[in-house]
C-alpha positions in Angstrom: 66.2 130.3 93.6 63.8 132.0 91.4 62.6 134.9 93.7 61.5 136.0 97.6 58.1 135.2 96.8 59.2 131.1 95.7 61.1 131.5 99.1 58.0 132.5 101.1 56.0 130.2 99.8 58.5 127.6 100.5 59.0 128.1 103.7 55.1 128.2 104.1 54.5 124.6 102.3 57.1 123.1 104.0 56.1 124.3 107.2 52.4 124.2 106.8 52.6 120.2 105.3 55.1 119.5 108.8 51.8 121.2 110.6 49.3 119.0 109.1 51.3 115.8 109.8 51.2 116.9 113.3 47.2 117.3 113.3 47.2 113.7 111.3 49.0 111.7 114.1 46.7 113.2 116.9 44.1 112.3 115.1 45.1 108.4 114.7 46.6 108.6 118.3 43.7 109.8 120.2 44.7 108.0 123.1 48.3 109.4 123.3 49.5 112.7 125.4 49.0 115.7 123.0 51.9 117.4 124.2 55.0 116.9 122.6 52.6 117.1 119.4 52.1 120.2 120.4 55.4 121.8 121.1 56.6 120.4 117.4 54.1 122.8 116.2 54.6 125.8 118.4 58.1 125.1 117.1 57.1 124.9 113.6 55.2 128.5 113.9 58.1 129.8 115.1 60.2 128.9 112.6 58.1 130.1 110.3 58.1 133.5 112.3 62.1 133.6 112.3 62.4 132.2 108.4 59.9 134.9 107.4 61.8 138.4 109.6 65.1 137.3 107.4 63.2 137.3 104.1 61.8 140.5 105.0 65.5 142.0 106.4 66.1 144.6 103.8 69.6 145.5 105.0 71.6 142.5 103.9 74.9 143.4 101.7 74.6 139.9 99.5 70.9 139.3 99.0 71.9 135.9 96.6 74.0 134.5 99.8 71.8 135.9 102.4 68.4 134.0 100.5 70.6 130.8 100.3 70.9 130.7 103.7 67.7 130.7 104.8 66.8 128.1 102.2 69.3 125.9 103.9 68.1 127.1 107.5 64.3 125.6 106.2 65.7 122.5 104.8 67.5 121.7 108.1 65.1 123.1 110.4 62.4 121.0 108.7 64.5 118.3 108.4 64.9 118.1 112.7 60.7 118.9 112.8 60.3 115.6 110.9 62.8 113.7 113.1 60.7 114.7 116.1 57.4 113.6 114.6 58.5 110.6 113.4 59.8 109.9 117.1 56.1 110.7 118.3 55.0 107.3 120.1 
């Protein structure tokens, strides 16, 4: 990992791209309950929320191990957002 700033814009592609596939399947399922569409973003946001308080933690002892982590907290985390779009029906 390069730096925070590659981090926070990681975490804020990945999670802004899982928002816009959101907004794209209500728009080609205009017939379909908006709901569970809805709670896969308010989950999204708040990953984003989380992801972006342990960037900012300035009191971690190993910052290399610490950044890794939440790198592999996005991965998985986005991972599980797509599972639950793709399951939209």
């Amino acid at each position: 990992m390069a730096n925070i700033r590659d981090l926070k814009k990681d975490i804020n592609y990945v999670l802004g791209d899982i928002i816009e596939a959101v907004y794209i399947w209500e728009l080609t399922n205009p017939s379909k309950d908006d709901k569970k569409a809805e709670a896969i973003i308010d989950e999204a946001i708040n990953t984003f929320d989380e992801l972006i308080l342990k960037v900012n933690d300035k009191e971690v002892e190993n910052k290399k191990q610490h950044f890794k982590a939440i790198n592999a907290s996005l991965e998985e985390k986005g991972r599980k957002l797509i599972e639950k779009i793709n399951g939209l029906s």
